[in-house]
Structure formats: C-alpha cells, structure tokens
C-alpha positions in Angstrom: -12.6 -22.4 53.1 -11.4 -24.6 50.8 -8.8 -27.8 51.8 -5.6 -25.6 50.8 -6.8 -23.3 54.0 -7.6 -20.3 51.3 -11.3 -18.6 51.8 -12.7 -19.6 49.0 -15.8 -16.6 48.5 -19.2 -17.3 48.7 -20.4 -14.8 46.6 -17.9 -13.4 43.7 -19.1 -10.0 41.1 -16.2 -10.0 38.2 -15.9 -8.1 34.7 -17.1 -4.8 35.7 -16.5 -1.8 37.3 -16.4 -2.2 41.6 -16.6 1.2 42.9 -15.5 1.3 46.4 -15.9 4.3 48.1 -14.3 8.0 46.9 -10.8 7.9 47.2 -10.2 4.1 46.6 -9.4 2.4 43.7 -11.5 1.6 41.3 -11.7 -2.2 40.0 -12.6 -5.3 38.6 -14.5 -7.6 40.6 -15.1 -8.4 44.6 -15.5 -11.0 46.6 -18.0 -11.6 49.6 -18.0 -14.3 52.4 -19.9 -14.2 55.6 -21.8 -11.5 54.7 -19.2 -9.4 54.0 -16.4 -7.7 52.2 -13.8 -10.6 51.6 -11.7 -8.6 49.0 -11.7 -6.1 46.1 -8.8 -6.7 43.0 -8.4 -7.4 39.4 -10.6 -10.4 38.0 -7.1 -12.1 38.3 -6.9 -11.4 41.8 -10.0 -12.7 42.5 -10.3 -15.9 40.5 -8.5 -17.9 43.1 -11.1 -17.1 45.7 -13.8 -19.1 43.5 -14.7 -22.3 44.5 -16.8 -24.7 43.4 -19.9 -23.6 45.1 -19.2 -19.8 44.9 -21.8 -18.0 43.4 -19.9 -16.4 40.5 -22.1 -13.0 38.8 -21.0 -11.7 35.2 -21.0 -7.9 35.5 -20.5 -7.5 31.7 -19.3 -4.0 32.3 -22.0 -2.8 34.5 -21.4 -0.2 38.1 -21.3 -2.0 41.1 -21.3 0.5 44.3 -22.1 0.1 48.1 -25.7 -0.6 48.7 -27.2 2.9 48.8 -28.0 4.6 52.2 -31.1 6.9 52.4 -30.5 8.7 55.8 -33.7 10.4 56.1 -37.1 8.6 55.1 -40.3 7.3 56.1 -40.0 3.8 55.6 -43.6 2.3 57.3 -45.4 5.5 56.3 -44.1 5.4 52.5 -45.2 1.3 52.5 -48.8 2.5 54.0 -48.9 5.3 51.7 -48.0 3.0 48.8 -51.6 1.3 49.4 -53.5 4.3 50.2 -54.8 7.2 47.4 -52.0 8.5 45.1 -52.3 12.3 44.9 -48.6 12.9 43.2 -48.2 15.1 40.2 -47.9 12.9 37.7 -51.0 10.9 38.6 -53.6 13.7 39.6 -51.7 17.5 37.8 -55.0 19.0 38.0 -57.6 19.3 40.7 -59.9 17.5 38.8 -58.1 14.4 38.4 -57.1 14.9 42.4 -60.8 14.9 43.2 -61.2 11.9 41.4 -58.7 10.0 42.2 -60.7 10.9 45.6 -63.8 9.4 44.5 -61.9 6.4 43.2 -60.7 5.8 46.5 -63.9 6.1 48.4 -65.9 3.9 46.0 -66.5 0.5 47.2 -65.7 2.2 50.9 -68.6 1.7 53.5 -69.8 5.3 54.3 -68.1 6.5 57.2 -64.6 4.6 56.4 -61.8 6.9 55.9 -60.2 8.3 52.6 -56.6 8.9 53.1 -54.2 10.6 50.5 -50.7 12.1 50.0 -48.6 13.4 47.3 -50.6 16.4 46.1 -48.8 19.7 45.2 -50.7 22.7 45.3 -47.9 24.9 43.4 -48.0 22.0 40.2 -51.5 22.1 40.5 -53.5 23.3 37.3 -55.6 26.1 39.8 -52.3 26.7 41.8 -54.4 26.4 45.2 -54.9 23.5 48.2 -58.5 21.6 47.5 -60.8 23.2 49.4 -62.9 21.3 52.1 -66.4 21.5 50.0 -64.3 20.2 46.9 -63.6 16.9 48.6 -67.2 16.9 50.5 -68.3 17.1 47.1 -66.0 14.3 45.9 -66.6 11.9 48.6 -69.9 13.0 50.5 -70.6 9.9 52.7 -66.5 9.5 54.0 -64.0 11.5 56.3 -61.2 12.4 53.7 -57.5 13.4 54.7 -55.2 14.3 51.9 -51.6 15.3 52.5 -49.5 18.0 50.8 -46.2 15.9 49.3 -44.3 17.5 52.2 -46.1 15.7 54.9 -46.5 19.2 56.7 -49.9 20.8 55.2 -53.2 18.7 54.9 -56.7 19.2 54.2 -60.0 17.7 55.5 -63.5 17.5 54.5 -66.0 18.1 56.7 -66.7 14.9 58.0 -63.1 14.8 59.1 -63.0 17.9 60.8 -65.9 16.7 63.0 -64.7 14.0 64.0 -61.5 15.8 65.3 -63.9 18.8 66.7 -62.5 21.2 64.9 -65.4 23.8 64.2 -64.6 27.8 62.7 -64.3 28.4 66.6 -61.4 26.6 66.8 -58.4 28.6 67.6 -54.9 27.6 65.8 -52.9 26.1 68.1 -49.2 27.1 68.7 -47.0 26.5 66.2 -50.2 25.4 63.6 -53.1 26.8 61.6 -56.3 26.3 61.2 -57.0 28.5 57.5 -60.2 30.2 57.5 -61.6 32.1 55.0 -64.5 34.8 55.9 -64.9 32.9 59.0 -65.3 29.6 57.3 -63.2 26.6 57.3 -61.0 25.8 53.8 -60.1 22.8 55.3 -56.5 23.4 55.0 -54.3 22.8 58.3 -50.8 23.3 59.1 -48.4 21.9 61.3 -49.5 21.2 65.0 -53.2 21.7 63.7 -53.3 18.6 62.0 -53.0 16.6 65.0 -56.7 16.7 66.3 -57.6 14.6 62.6 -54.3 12.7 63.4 -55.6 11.8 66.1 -58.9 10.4 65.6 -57.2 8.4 62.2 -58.4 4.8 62.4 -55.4 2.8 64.4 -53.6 0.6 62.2 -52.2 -3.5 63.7 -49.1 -4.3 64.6 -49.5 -7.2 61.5 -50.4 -4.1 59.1 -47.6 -2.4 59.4 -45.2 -5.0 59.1 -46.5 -5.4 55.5 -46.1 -1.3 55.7 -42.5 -2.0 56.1 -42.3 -4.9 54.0 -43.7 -3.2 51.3 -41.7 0.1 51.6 -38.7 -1.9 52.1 -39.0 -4.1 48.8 -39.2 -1.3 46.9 -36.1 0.1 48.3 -34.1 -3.0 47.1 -35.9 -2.4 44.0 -33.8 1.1 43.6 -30.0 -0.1 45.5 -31.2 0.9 48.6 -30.1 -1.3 51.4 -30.0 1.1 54.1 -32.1 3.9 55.5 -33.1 5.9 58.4 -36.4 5.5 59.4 -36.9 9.3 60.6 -39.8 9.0 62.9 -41.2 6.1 64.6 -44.2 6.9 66.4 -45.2 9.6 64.3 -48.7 7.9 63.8 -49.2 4.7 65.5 -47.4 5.6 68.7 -45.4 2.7 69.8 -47.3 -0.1 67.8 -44.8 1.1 65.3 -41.9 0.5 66.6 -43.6 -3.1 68.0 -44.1 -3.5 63.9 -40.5 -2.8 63.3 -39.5 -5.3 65.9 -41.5 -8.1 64.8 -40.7 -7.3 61.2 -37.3 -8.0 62.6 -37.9 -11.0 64.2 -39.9 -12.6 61.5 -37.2 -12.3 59.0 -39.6 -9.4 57.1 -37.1 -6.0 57.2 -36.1 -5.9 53.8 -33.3 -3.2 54.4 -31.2 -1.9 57.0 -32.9 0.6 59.6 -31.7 3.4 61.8 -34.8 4.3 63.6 -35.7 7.8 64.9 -37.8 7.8 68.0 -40.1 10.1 67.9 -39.8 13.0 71.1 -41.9 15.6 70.0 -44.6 17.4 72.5 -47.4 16.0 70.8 -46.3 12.9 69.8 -43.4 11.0 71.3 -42.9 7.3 72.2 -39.5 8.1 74.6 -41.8 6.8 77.6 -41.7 3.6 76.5 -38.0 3.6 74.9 -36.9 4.8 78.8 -39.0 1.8 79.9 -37.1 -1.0 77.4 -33.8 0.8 77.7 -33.6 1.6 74.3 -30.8 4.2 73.6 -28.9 5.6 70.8 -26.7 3.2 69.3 -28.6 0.1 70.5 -29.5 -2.6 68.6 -27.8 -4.9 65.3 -26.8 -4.2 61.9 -30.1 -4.8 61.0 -32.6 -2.9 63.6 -30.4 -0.1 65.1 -32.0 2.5 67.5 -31.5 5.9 66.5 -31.6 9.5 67.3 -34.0 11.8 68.8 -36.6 13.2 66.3 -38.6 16.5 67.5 -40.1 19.2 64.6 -39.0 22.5 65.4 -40.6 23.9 61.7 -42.3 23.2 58.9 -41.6 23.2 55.0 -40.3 26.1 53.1 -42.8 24.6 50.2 -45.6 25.1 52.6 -44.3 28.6 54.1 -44.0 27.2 57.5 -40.2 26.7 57.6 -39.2 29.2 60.2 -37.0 32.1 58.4 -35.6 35.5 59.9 -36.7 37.1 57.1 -40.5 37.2 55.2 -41.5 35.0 52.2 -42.0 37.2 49.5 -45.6 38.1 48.6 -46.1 38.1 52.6 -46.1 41.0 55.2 -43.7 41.5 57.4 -44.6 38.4 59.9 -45.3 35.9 57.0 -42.2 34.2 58.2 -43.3 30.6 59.1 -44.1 29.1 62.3 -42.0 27.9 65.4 -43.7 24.7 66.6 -42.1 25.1 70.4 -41.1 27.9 72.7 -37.1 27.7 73.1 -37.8 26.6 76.9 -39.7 23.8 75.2 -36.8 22.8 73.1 -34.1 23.9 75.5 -35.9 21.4 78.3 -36.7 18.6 75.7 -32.8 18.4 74.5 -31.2 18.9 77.7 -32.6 16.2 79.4 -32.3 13.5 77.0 -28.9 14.8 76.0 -27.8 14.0 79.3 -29.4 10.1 79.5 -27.3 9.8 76.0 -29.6 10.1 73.4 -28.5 11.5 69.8 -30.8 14.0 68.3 -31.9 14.3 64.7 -33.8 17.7 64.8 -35.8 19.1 62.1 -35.3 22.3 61.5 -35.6 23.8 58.0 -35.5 27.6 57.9 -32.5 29.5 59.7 -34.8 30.9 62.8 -35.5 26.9 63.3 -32.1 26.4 63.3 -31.0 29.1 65.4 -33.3 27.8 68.1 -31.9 24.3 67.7 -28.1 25.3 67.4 -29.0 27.6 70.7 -30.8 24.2 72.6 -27.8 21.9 71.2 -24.9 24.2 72.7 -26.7 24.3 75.7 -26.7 20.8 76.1 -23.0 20.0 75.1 -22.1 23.0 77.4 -23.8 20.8 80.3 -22.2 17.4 79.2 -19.8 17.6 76.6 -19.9 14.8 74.3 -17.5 15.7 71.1 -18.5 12.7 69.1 -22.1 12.7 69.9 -23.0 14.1 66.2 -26.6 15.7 66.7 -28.2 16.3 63.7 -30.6 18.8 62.0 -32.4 17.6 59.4 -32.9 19.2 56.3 -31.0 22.4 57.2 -31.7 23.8 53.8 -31.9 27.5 54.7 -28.6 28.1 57.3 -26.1 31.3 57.6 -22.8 31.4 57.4 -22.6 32.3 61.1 -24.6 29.1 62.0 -22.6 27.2 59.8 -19.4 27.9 61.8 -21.5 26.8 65.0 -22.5 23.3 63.8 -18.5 23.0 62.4 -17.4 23.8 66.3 -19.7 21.2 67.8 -20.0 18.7 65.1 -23.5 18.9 64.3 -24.1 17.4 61.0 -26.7 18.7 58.6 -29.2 15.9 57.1 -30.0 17.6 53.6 -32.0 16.2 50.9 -30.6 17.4 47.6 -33.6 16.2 45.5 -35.7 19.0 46.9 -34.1 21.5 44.9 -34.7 18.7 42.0 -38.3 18.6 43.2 -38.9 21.9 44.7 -36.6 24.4 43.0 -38.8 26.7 40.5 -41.1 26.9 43.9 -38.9 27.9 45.8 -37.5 30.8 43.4 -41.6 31.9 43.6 -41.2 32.3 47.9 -37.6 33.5 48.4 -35.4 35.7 46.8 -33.0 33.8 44.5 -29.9 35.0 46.5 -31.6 32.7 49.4 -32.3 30.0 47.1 -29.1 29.6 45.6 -27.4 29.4 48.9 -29.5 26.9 50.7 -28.4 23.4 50.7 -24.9 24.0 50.2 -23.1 20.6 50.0 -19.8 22.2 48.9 -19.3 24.1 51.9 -20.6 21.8 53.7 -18.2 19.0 53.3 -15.0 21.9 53.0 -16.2 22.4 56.4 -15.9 18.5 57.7 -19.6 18.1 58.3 -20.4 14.8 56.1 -23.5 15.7 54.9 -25.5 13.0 53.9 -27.9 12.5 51.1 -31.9 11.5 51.5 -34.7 11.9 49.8 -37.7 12.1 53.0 -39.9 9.7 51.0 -42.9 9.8 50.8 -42.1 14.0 50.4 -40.2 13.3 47.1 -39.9 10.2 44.8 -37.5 7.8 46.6 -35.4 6.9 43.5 -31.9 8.3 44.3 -31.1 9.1 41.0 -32.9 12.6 41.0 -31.0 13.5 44.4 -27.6 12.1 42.5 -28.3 14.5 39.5 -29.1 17.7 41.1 -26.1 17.1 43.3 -23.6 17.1 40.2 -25.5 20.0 38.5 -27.4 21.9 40.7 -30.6 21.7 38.3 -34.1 21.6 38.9 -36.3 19.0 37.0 -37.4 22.4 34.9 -33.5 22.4 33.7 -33.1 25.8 36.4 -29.6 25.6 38.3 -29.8 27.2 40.9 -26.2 27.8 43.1 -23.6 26.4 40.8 -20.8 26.6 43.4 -22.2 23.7 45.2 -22.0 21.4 42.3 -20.1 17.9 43.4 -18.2 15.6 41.5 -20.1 11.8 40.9 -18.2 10.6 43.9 -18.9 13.5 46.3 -22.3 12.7 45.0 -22.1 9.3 45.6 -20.0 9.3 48.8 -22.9 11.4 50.6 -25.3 8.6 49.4 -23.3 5.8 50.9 -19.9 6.3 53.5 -21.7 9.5 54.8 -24.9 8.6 55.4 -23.8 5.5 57.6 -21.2 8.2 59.4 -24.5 10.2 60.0 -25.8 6.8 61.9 -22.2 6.1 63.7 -21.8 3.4 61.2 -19.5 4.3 59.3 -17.0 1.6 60.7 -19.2 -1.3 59.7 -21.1 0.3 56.0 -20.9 2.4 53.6 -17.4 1.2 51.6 -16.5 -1.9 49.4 -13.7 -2.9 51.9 -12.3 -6.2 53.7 -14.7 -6.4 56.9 -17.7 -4.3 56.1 -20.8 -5.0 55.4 -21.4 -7.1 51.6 -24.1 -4.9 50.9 -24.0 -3.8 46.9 -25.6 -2.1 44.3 -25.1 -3.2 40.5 -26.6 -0.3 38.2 -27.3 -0.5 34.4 -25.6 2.6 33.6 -22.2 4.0 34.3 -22.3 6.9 36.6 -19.2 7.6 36.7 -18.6 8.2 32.9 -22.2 9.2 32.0 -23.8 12.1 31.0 -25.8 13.9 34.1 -29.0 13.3 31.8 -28.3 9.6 31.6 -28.1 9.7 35.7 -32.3 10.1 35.5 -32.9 7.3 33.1 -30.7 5.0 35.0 -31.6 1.7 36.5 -30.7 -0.8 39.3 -30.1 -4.5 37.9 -29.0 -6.2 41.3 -28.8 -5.6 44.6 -27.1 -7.7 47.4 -27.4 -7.4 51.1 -25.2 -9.0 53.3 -23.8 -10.9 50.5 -26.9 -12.3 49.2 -29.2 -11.6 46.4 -32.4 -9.5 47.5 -33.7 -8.1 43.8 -32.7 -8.5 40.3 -34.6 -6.8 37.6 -36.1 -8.9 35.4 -35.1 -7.2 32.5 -31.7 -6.5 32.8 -29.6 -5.4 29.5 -26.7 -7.9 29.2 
C-alpha cells in the first residue's frame, strides 16, 4: 500500500491482451497483490497501481488467460512415468523400436530388477497387435517387464512377471478382467482387474520418491500453463504412501500446481480406510492440497474394447461388448454409503452400459439423501444417450470429458464403432446447452498433457489425421477455453476462488506466445506457453520467448 492509502500491486502484466473468463471483457493489462486478482483495466487504468517495487511484465501483445485447469490427470503417476521406459508413438512406432527401447531400459539393470513402460499403442503400431509375452522375454531375458497400453487400462507381462504374480495358463480371468490366452498359452496381455496380481507384486516406491514423482510431473505442468489439476486417483499404486507423498510435498514447499485429489475407493484398491481414519472428506483441505471426490472404475477404455457399451464393437460377436468391473450391488453399496458420510464421487465410466450402472447407483443415493449441489461426476462419459443425458441434467451430475481423445484416439475409434456412435460421443455442445459444465482434461499419462491438442479438437472436432468427426459439437475459443479454466474449477467446487481473471480470485495466469483467440485452429498446435504465474508469482518462463 503505498502512503496515499492506494494498493499499490505487487505484480502488474500491461500491453497485451488479459483474457478473463468468457463473457468478460477483454483487456489490457492486470494487476495482482496478495496472491491474487487486484484488478483488470486499460494500461491507463492500471498504471497508478505501480509502485516502486511492483514487479512490472511487458506483454508486448502476447495472451494472457487464467492459469489452466486439467480436471482429470495422473499427476504422481505421469512424474514416475516420466523416469521410467517411454513406449509412446512417436518414440517406439514400430514393435521393433518398442522392444528396444525395452532392452534399453533393462541394460545396466541387475537381473531380476523390474522393467516398467507406458505409452505404447497397439492400433499405431507398425504389426497392429499388443507385444507378445515371448517378444519382451526375448527383449529382456534376465528382468520382470510391465509395459502399459497409453490408456493405463491393458498391459502386458513377460514371463518373469507373470510368475512373480502367479499367474500361470490355469489362471482364470477374474471378474471384470482378462487374462488373453491363445491355444491355451499365455500372450501376456491383461486387462482390467487382471492386471492387479502384477500390480501387486510391483516393487513399492518411498514416500521421498514420489515426492520427486510429483515434483517432476508438476514442473512440467507449469511448463505448459497449467496451474491446476485433479489428481484422479491417489492410491491407485502405492496405497496410502501416496497420498503421505502428496502431503509432504505440501509441506515441504515441493507441489508445483494446485491439486484436487481423488481418493481412490475401488474394490481392489482403495485408501478410504485411512481417509475415514484422518477425517479427510470432500472439500477438505487449502487452495493448494484440496481433498477430492471419490474415484471407483466401473469400465475400461473404448481403445482397448473394455469400455462397457449396450451394443457390440464391430468385428466382435454379439457379447464383445466390454467388461463391467463390479456387480451393480457392488456399486450400488460402495456409493451409497459414502454418499451418505458426504463424500463427492468422480466415477469412471466410459461406455453407456458403465454409465447406466453409475447413473442407476447415483440416483439411488440422492434418492436416500438428497444433496442438489453435491455434483457427482463421471469421468470420461464419452459414449452416453440422450436418455442418460437428461438423467445427469435432473441431478446435476457433471460429465469429466477429455476432448483430446478424439484428437488422439479418433481414426481408432471409427475402426471399433460405427461412425454414427463416434460422432456423437463426447458431445460438449449439448452438454453445456444442458447446464452441465463439462470440463476439459487430458488423463495424462493416457494422452500428451499439452492442452493445446484438447483446445484444437474442441474448436474443430478434428483428429490429428485431419478426420472431423461430429461437427455440431464444435465450440467457439472461449467455450474451449472456459471448459479449460472456470469449469474445470466448478468441477472441483472451486469455482468461487479459480478459474477467472477477477478482483478476489486466485492470481494464477497463463501468458501464451500465440493468440488464440484470433489464430488459425492450426496455429493452436504449434503454440507455446512463455510465462506462467501462480498465486501471483513467477513459477516458469521459457527461456526462449519471442519478444
């Protein structure tokens, strides 16, 4: 405050263009103090809120939005994944260079030590086909390997890693899981629920290694104008020691971003026991660390052909429709009862029989103890019907898309499901005509966390291959941009606090090279972030920034 009693602003962006939030005016420059929104104007209007030791940044023309708000990823998993094998497409297209990006990883390992991967995509593969388990014994003959499919719900293990978790070609696939044989032999491949045994017997990772998980993860958030995201499943691993990581991570002044975390409830792996003992509930917690929904999996990946759909894939029979990881008693029980000690839930659920089971478990519990502003969530929600649409627009269940699959995912899709399906899945138009604030997300590590892909296909509807696919869902650049910032914090009951460049909220802000607003919806992939700014100070500036 300077002697006149006027604020003078700690932190002060001028000369460019401030977008604050759809609807609002678009202007000049804005002003931060305390760690937040002081004011928004003309550079006029803000000059007399610099002060001599305001921190005064040059725009030179440049965007400058609310810090970006990923609702659904996998912060601590995408910072371990950034240190273990890298299996996406653009580093290993063909088997070959998979498998030896395998052996890369394993050299210098001592035999025995594991060989973890993620990221491969056996549709953009050259042989169009998962490894099999005598490729990777082959490629690493003395370690246990684990490689993921990019969407986190298909894996496949050598044979040294399917010992160790006692699965033999006796081994039955569980419910809601499968174990692919082939003439009574393993491939290696599992699915689902069957992954869990090698889960399981994964070497346990410290409290003090996943902080640099989330350290890691987090910095390269910043790196993209990300200053917020929902960490969708703590636990999923590490059991509690992960949320224990995200605590201390806290503490120590080491969370890069802003964190809604999930707690993970799901019947084979769930940490609720010890939230109940803490008395950690939805809601709980600071700007910083806030405790989050519910997270149980009801389905798997349409990708993978395990999202749950009424209907067959094509190329299937007549039962190749996916898998349901729980009975609906399962699911009806597991809702119910934290529903009524005031938990929030953030289901996934991906194909429409998933989400006809979780609608059908979510009315159920809001019949019991009505709660209109509770705001349950399904995740993904990519392949709904009209009919459930109306459902979630009665009880206010908001969908958690992630636009960038189509982006990523698209052309595969089009190969599993008819293109009448495809074209009306994801449908942010109706949607947000229907008051239910979807949100935007990418569920890194499942697709590249850059926002900029997720922003693109959400103003055109187009795959990476240039395919558009359901053109009446196309959004303007601040639809597209809204869903990335004001609704993903409404997603999180935070909309009050995030999510628009107004007196009182949060200084968080994202300064881009290019002009999204006015640019051309190729320019929107080649685009940058120069600054970014959380809670009014500076967390990452490129070092190459174009004046």
């Amino acid at each position: 405050m300077s002697g006149s009693g006027i604020v003078v602003a700690d932190t002060v962006l001028r000369g460019g263009k401030v977008w604050c939030g759809l609807g609002l005016e678009v202007t000049q420059a804005l002003a931060l103090f305390g760690g937040r929104v002081l004011a928004t104007g003309t550079d006029a209007q803000i000059e007399p809120l610099i002060g001599p030791d305001t921190t005064v940044i040059d725009l030179n023309g440049r965007l400058a939005t609310p810090g970006l708000n990923d609702a659904h990823m996998h912060l601590l998993p995408y910072g371990t994944t950034m240190a273990e094998v890298d299996l996406r497409t653009k580093v290993a297209p063909t088997l070959e260079a998979l498998l030896q990006a395998v052996r890369d990883g394993a050299a210098g390992l001592a035999p025995g030590d594991w060989v973890i991967g993620r990221g491969y995509d056996n549709s953009k593969l050259d042989v169009g086909r998962h490894p099999y388990r005598e490729e990777l014994d082959q490629a690493s003959p003395d370690n246990p390997v684990y490689i993921v499919r990019t969407d986190g719900h298909l894996a496949v293990a050598n044979s040294k890693a399917l010992e160790l978790a006692g699965i033999t070609e006796d081994t039955p696939s569980p419910q809601g899981g499968m174990i692919e044989k082939q003439n009574g032999k393993l491939t290696g491949l599992l699915a689902e629920t069957a992954r869990e045994p090698v889960m399981n017997v994964l070497p346990d990772n410290s409290v003090d290694k996943l902080v640099e998980s989330i350290e890691r993860g987090g910095r390269d958030l910043l790196s993209r104008g990300v200053t917020s995201c929902m960490e969708a499943a703590i636990g999923i691993r590490d059991g509690w020691t992960e949320m224990l990581a995200y605590q201390k991570a806290h503490r120590d002044g080491r969370l890069p971003v802003r964190v809604y975390g999930v707690l993970m409830g799901d019947k084979g792996r769930t940490i609720m026991a010890e939230a109940r003992a803490a008395g950690m509930v939805s809601g709980g917690g600071d700007d910083m660390l806030r405790i989050g929904p519910v997270k149980i999996f009801t389905d798997g990946s349409a990708g993978g052909r395990t999202a749950a759909m009424s209907k067959p894939y094509m190329g299937g029979d007549e039962n190749d429709t996916g898998l349901l990881c729980l009975t609906d008693d399962e699911l009806n029980t597991m809702i119910a009862d934290a529903h009524r000690d005031g938990y929030r839930f953030a289901i996934h659920a991906i194909g429409d029989a998933a989400i006809e089971q979780t609608l059908n478990a979510m009315e159920a519990a809001l019949a019991e103890v009505p709660d209109p502003n509770r705001r349950h969530r399904i995740e993904h929600c990519g392949w709904l019907r009209p009919d459930q649409m109306e459902r979630m627009k009665k009880h206010h269940i908001l969908p958690a898309p992630q636009p960038a699959f189509l982006y990523y995912f698209g052309d595969n899709y089009l190969k599993l499901l008819e293109r009448e399906r495809v074209e009306a899945s994801h449908p942010m138009r109706t949607w947000i005509d229907a008051g239910l604030h979807p949100s935007a997300s990418t569920d890194c590590p499942v697709v590249e966390v850059d926002p900029f892909a997720n922003l693109y296909t959400m103003v055109t509807r187009k795959t990476e291959n240039g395919t558009q696919i359901g053109t009446e869902h196309i959004l303007t650049m601040e639809e597209a941009l809204n869903a990335y910032t004001f609704e993903s914090a409404y997603a999180a009951h935070e909309e009050t606090i995030k999510g628009r460049l107004v007196p009182g909220q949060l200084g968080d802000v994202a300064v881009f090279d290019t002009d999204l607003l006015t640019c051309t919806p190729e320019e929107i992939l080649t685009t940058q972030c120069d600054l970014t700014i959380l809670g009014g100070k500076v967390v990452y500036e490129r070092s190459d920034t174009r004046p």
